[in-house]
N, CA, C and O atoms as a MOPAC input file, in Angstrom:
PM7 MOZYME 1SCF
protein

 N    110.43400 1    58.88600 1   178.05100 1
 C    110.67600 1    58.32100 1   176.74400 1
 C    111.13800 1    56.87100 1   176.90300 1
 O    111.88500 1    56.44800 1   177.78500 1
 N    110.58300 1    56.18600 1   175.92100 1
 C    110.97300 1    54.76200 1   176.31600 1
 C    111.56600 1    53.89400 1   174.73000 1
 O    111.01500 1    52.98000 1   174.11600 1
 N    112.44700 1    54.38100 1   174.53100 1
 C    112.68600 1    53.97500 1   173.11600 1
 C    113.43100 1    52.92600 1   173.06500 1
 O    114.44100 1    52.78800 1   173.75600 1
 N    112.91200 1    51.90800 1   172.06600 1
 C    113.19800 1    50.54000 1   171.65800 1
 C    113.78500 1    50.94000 1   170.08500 1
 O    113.24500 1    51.59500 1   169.19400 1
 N    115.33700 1    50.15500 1   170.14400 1
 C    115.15700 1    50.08300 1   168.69400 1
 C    115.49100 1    48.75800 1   167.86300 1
 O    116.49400 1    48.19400 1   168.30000 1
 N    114.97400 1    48.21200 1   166.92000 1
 C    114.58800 1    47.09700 1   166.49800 1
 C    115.46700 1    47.08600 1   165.12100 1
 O    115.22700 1    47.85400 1   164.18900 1
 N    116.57200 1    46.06600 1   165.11200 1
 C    117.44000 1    46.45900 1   163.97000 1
 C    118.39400 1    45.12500 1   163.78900 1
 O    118.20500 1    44.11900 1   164.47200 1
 N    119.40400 1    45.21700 1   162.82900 1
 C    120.16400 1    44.07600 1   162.37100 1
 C    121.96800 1    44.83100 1   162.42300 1
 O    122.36800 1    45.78100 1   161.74900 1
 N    122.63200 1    44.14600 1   163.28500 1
 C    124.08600 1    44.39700 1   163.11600 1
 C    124.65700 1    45.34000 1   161.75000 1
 O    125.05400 1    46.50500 1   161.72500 1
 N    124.52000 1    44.31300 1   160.63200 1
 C    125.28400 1    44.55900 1   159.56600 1
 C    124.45000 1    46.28300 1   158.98200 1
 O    124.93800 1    46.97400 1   158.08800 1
 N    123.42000 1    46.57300 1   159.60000 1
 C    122.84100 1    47.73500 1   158.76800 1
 C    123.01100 1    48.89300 1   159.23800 1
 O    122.73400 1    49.20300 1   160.39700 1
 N    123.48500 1    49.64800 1   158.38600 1
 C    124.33200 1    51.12600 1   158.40500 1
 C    123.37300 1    52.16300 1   159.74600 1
 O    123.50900 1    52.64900 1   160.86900 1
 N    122.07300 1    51.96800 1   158.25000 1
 C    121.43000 1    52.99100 1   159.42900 1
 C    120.60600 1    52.65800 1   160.83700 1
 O    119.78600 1    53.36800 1   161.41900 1
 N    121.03100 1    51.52900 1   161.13200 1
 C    120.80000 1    51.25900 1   162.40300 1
 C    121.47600 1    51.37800 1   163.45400 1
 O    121.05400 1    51.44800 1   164.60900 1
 N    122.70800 1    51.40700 1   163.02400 1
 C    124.25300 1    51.89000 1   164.19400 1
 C    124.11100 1    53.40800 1   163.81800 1
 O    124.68300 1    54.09100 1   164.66700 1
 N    123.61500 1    54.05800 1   162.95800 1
 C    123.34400 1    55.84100 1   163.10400 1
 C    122.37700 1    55.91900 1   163.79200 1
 O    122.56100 1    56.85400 1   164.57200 1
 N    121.01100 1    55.25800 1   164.02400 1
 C    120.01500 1    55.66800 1   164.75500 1
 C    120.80200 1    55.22900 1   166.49300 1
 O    120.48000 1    55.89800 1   167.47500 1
 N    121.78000 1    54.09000 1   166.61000 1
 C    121.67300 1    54.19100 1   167.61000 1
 C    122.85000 1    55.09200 1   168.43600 1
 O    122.89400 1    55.29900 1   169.64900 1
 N    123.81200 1    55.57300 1   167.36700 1
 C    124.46400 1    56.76900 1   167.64900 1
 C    123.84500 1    58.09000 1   167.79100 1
 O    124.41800 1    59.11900 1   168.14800 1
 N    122.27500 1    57.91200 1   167.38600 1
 C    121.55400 1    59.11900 1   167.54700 1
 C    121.16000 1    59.36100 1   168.70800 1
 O    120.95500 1    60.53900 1   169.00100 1
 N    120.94700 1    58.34900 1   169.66900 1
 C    120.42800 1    58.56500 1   170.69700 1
 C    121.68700 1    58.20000 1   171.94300 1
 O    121.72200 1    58.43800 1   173.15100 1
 N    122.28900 1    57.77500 1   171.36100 1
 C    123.69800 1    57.53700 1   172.16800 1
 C    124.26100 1    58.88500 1   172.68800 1
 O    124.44900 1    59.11400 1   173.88300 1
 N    124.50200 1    59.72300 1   171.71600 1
 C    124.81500 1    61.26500 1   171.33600 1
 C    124.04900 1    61.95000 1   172.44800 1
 O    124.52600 1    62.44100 1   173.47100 1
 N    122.73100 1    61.89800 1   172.06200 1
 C    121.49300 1    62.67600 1   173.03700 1
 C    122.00400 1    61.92800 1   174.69900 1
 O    122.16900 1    62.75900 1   175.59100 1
 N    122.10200 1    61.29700 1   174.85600 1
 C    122.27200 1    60.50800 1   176.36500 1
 C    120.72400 1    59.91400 1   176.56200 1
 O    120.10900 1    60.04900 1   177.62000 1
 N    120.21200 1    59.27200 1   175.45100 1
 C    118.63800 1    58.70800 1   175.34900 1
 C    118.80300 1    57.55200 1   175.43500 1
 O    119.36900 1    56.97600 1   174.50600 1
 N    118.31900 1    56.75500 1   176.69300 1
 C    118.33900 1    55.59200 1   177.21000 1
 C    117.64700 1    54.46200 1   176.00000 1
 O    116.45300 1    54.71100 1   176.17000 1
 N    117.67100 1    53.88700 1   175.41300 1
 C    117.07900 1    52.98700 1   174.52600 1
 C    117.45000 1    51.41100 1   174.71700 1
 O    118.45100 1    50.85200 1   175.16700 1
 N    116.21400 1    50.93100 1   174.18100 1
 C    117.10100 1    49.37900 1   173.89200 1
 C    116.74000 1    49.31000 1   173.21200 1
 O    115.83600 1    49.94100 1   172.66400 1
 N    117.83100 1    47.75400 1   172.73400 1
 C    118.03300 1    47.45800 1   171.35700 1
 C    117.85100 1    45.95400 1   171.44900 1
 O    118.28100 1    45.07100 1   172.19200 1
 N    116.69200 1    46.04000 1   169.94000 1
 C    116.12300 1    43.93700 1   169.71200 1
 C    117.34800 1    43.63000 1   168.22200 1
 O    117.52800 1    44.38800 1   167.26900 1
 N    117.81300 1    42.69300 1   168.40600 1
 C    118.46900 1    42.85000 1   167.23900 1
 C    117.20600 1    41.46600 1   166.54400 1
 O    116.93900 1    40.43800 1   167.16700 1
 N    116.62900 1    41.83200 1   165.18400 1
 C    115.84800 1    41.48300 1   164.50400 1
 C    116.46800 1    39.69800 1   164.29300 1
 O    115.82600 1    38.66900 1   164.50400 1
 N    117.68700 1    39.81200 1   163.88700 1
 C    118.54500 1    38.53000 1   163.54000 1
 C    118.28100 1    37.64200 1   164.34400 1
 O    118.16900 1    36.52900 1   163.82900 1
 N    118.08600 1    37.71800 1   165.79500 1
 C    117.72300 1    37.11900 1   166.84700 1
 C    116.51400 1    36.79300 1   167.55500 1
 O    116.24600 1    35.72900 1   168.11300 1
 N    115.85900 1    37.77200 1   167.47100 1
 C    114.62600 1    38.04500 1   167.85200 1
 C    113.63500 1    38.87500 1   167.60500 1
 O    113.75100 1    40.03100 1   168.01400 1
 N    112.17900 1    38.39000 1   166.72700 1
 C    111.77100 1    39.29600 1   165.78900 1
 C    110.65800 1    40.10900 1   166.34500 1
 O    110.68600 1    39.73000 1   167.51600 1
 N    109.49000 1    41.16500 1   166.25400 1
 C    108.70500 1    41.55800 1   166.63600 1
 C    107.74500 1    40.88700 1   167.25100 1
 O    107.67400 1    39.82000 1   166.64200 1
 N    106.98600 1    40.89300 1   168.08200 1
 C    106.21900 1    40.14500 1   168.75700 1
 C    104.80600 1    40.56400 1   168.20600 1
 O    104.81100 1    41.73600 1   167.83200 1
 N    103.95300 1    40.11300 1   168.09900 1
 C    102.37000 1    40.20700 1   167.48800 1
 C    102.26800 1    41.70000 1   167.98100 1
 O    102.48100 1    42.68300 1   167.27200 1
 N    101.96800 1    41.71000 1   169.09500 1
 C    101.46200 1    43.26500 1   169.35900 1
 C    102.79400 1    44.39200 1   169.18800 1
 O    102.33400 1    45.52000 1   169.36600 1
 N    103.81500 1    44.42900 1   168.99200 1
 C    104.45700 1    45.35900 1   168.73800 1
 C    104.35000 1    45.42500 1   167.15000 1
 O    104.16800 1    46.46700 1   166.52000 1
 N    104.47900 1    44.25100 1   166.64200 1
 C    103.97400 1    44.59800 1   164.88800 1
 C    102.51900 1    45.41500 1   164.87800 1
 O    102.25500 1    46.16000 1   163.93400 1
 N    101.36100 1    45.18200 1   166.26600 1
 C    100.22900 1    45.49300 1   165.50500 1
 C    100.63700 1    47.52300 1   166.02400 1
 O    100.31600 1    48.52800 1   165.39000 1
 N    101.30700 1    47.43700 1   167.17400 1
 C    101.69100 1    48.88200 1   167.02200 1
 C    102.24100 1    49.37000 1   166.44700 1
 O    101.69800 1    50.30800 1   165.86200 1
 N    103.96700 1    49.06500 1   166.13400 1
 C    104.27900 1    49.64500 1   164.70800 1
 C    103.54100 1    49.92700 1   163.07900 1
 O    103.69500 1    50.87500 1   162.30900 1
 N    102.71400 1    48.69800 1   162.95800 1
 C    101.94900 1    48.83100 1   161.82000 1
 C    100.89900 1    49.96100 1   161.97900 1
 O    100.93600 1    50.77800 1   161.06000 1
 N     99.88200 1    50.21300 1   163.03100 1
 C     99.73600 1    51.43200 1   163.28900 1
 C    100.13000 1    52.87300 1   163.06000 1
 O     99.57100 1    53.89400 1   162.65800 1
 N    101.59300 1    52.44500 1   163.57900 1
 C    102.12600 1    53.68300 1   162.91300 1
 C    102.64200 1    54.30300 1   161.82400 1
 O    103.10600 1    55.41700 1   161.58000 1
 N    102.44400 1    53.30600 1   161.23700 1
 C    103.84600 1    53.62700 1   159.49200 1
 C    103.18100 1    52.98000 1   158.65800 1
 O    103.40900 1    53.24200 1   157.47700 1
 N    102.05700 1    51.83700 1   159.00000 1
 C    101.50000 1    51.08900 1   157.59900 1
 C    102.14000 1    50.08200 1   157.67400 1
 O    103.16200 1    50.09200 1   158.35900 1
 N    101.70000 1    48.80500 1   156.93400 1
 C    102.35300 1    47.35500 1   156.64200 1
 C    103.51900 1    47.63900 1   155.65900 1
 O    104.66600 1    47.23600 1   155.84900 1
 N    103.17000 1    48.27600 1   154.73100 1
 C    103.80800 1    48.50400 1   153.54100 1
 C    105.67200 1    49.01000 1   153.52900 1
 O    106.71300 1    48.58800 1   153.02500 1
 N    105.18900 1    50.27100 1   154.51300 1
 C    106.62100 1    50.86800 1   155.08400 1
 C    107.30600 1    49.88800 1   155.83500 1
 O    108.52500 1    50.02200 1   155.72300 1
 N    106.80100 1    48.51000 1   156.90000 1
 C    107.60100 1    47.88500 1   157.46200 1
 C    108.43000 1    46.92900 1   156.29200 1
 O    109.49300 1    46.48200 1   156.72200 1
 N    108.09100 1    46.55000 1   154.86100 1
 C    108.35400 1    45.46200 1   154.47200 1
 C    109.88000 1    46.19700 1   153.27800 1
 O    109.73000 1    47.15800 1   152.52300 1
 N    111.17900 1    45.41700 1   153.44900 1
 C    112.35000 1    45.51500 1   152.64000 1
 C    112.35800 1    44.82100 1   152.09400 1
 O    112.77000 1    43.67500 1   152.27300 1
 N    111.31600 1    45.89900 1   150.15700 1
 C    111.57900 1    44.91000 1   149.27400 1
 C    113.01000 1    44.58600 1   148.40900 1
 O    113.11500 1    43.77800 1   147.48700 1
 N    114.16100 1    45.51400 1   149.01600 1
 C    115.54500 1    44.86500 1   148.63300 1
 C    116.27000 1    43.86200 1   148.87900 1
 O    117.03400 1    43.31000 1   148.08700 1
 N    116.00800 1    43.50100 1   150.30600 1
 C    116.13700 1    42.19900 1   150.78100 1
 C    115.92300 1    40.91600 1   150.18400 1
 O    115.01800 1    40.52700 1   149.44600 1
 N    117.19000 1    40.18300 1   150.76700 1
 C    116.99700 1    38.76600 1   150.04000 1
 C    115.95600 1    37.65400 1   150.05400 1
 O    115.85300 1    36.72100 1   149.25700 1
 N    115.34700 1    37.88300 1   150.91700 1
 C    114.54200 1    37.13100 1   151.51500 1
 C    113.28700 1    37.69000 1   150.62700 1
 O    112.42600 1    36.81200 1   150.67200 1
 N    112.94600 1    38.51700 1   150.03500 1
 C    111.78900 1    39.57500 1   149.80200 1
 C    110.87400 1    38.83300 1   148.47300 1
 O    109.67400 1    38.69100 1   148.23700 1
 N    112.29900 1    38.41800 1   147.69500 1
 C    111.60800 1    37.62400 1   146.70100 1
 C    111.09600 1    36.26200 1   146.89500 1
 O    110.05100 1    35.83800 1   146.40300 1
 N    112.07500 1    35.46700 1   147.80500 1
 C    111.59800 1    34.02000 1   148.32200 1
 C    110.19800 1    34.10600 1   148.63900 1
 O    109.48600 1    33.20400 1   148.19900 1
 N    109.59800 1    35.14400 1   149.41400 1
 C    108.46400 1    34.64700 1   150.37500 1
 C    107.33300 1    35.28300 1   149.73100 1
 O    106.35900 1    35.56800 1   150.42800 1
 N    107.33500 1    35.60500 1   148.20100 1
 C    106.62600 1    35.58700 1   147.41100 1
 C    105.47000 1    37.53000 1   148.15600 1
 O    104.49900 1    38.05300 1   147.60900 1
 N    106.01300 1    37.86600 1   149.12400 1
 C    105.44800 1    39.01900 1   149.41400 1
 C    104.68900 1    39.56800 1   148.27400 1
 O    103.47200 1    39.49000 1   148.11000 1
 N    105.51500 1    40.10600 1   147.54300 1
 C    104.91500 1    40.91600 1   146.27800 1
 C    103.45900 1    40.38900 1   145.81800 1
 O    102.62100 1    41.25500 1   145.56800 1
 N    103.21200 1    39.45500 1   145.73000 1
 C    101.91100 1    38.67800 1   145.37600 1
 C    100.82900 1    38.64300 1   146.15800 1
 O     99.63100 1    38.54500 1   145.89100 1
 N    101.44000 1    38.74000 1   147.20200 1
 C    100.07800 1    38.76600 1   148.25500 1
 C     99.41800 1    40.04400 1   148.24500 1
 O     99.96400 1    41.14400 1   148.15200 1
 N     98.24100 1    39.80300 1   148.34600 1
 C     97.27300 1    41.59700 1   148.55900 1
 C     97.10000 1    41.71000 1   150.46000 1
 O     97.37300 1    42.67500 1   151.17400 1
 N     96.42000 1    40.01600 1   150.95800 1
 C     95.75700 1    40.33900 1   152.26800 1
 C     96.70400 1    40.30800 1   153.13300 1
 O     97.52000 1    39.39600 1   153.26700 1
 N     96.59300 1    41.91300 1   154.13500 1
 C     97.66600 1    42.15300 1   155.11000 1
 C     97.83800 1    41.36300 1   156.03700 1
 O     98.98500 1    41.18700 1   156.44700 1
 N     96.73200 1    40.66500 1   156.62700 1
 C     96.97200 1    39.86200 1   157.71900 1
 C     98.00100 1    38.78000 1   157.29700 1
 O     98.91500 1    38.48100 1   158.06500 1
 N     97.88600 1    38.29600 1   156.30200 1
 C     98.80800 1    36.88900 1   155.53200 1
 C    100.77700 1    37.28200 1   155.32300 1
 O    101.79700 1    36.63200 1   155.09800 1
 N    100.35000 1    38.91900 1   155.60500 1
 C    101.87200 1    39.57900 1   155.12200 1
 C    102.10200 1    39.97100 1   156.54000 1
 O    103.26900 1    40.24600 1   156.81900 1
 N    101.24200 1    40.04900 1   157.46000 1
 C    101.72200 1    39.87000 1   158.96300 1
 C    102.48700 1    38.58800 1   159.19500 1
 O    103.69400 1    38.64300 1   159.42900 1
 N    101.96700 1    37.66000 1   159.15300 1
 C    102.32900 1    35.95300 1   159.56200 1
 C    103.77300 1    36.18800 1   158.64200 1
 O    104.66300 1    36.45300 1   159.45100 1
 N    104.08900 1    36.18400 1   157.82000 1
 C    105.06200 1    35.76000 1   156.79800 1
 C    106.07900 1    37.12900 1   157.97200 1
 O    107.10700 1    36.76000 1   158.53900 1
 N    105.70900 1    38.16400 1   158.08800 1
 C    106.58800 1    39.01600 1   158.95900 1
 C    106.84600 1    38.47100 1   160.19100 1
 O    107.98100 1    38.52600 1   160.66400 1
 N    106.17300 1    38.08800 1   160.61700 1
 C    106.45200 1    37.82000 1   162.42700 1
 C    107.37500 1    36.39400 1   162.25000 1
 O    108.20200 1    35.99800 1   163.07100 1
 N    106.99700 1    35.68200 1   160.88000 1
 C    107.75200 1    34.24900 1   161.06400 1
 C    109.22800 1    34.48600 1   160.49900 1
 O    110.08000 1    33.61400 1   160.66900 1
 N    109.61000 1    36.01800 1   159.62900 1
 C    110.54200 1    36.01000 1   159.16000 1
 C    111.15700 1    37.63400 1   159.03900 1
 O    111.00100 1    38.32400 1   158.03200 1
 N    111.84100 1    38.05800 1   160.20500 1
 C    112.31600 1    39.41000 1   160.66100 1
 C    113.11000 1    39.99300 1   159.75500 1
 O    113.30400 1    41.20500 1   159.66700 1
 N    113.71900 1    38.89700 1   158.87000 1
 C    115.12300 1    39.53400 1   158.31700 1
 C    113.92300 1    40.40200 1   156.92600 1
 O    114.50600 1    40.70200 1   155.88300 1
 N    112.55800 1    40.69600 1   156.99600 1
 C    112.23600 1    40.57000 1   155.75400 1
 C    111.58400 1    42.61000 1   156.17800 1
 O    111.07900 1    43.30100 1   155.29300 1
 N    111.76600 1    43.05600 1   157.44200 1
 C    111.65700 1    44.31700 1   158.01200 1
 C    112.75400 1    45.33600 1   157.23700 1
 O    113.73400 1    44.99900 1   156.57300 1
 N    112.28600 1    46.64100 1   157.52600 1
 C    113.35500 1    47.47600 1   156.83000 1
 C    113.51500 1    47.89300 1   157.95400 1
 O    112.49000 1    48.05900 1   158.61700 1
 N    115.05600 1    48.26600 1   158.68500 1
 C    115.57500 1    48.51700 1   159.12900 1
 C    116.43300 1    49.78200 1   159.02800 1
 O    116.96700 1    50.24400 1   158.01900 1
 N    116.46300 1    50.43300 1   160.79200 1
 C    115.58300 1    50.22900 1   162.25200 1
 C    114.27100 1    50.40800 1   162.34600 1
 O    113.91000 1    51.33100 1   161.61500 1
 N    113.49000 1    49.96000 1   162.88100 1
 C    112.02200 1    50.09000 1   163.19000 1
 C    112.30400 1    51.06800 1   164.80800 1
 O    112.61300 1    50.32500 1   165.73900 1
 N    112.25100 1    52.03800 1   165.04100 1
 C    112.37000 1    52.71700 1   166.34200 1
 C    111.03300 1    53.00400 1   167.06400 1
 O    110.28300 1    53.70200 1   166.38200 1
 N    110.58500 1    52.67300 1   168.17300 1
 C    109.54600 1    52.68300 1   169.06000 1
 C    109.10300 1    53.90500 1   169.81400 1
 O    109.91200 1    53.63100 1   170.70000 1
 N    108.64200 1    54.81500 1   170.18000 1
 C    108.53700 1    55.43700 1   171.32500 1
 C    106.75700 1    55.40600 1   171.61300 1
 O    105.83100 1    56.16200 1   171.31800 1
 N    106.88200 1    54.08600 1   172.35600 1
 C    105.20300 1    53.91900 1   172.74300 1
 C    104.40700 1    53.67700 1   171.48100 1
 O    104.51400 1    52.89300 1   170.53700 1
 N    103.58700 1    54.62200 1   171.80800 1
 C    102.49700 1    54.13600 1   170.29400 1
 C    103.42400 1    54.97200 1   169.07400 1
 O    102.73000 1    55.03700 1   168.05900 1
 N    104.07700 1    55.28800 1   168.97700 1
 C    104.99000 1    56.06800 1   168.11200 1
 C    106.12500 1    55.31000 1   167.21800 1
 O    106.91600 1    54.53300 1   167.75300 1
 N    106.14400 1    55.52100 1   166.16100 1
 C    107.19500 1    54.58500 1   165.73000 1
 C    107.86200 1    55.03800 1   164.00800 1
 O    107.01300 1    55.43800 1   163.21200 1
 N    108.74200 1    54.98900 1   163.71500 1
 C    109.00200 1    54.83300 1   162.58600 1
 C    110.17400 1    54.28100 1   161.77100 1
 O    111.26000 1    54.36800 1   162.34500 1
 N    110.17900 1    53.73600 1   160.56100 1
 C    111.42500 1    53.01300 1   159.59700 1
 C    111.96100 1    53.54700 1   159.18400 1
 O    111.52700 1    54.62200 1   158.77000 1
 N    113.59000 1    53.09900 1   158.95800 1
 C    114.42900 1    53.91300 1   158.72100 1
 C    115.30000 1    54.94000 1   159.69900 1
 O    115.20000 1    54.92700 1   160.92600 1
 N    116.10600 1    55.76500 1   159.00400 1
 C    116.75400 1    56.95000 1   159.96100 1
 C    116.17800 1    57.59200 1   160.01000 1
 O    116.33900 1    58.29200 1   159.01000 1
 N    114.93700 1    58.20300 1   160.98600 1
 C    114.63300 1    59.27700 1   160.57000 1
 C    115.02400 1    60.62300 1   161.60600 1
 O    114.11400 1    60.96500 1   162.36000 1
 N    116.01600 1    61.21700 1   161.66500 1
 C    116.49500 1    61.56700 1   163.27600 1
 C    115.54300 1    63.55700 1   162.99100 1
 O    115.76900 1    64.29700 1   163.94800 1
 N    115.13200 1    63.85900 1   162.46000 1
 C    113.95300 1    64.90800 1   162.76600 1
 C    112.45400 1    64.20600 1   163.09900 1
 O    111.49200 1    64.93000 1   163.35100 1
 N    112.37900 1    63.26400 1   163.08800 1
 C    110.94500 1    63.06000 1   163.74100 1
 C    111.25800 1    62.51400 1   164.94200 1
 O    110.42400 1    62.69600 1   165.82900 1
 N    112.54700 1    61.69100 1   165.30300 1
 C    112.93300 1    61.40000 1   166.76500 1
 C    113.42900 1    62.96400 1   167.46600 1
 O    113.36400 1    63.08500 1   168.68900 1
 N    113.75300 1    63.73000 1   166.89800 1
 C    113.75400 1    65.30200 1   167.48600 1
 C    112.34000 1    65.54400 1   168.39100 1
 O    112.34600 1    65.76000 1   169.60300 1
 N    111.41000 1    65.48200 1   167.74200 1
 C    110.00700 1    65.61600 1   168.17400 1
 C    109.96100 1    65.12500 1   169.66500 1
 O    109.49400 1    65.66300 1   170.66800 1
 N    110.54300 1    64.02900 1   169.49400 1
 C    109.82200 1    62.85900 1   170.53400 1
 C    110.92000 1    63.49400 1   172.17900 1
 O    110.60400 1    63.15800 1   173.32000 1
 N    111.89100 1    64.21800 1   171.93000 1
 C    112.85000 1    64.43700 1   173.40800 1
 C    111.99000 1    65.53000 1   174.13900 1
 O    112.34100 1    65.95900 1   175.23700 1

């Protein structure tokens, strides 16, 4: 298992996902988004897995600035993602081609 998890300090359920695997004794690392955002091919794998749609937090502050909502073509809502992390819903959790947003700790059950 090789789990990455991709997340922001201040967000709740990202210190539960990583108490989830903390708990388990599940080796993971952690990108903090604030710092350093998805890289082209890990967006094109996560998006793979969950859809464009599920990666994007339209509560976020940022959500209305970058005019997201308006856009239809995904590739254009890629660029605006990769140039601006804080705009992800958070944690994005990895396991290989596997991935999903949010807490979701029964589908990371699957994956041990």
């Amino acid at each position: 298992m090789n789990i990455q998890i991709f997340g922001v300090n201040k967000c709740f359920d990202t210190k539960k996902a990583e108490r989830y695997f903390k708990e388990r004794k599940i080796k993971y690392q952690y990108i903090d988004l604030s710092l350093k955002g998805l890289s082209k091919r890990e967006l094109e794998s996560v998006k793979g897995a969950v859809g464009i749609k599920a990666l994007i937090n339209e509560k976020s502050k940022d959500y209305a600035k970058s005019n997201l909502k308006n856009i239809i073509n995904d590739s254009v809502k890629e660029e605006i993602l990769l140039k601006n992390p804080m705009l992800y819903k958070t944690p994005i959790v990895r396991n290989g081609r596997q991935a999903t947003v949010g807490y979701q700790p029964e589908i990371w059950k699957t994956w041990e």
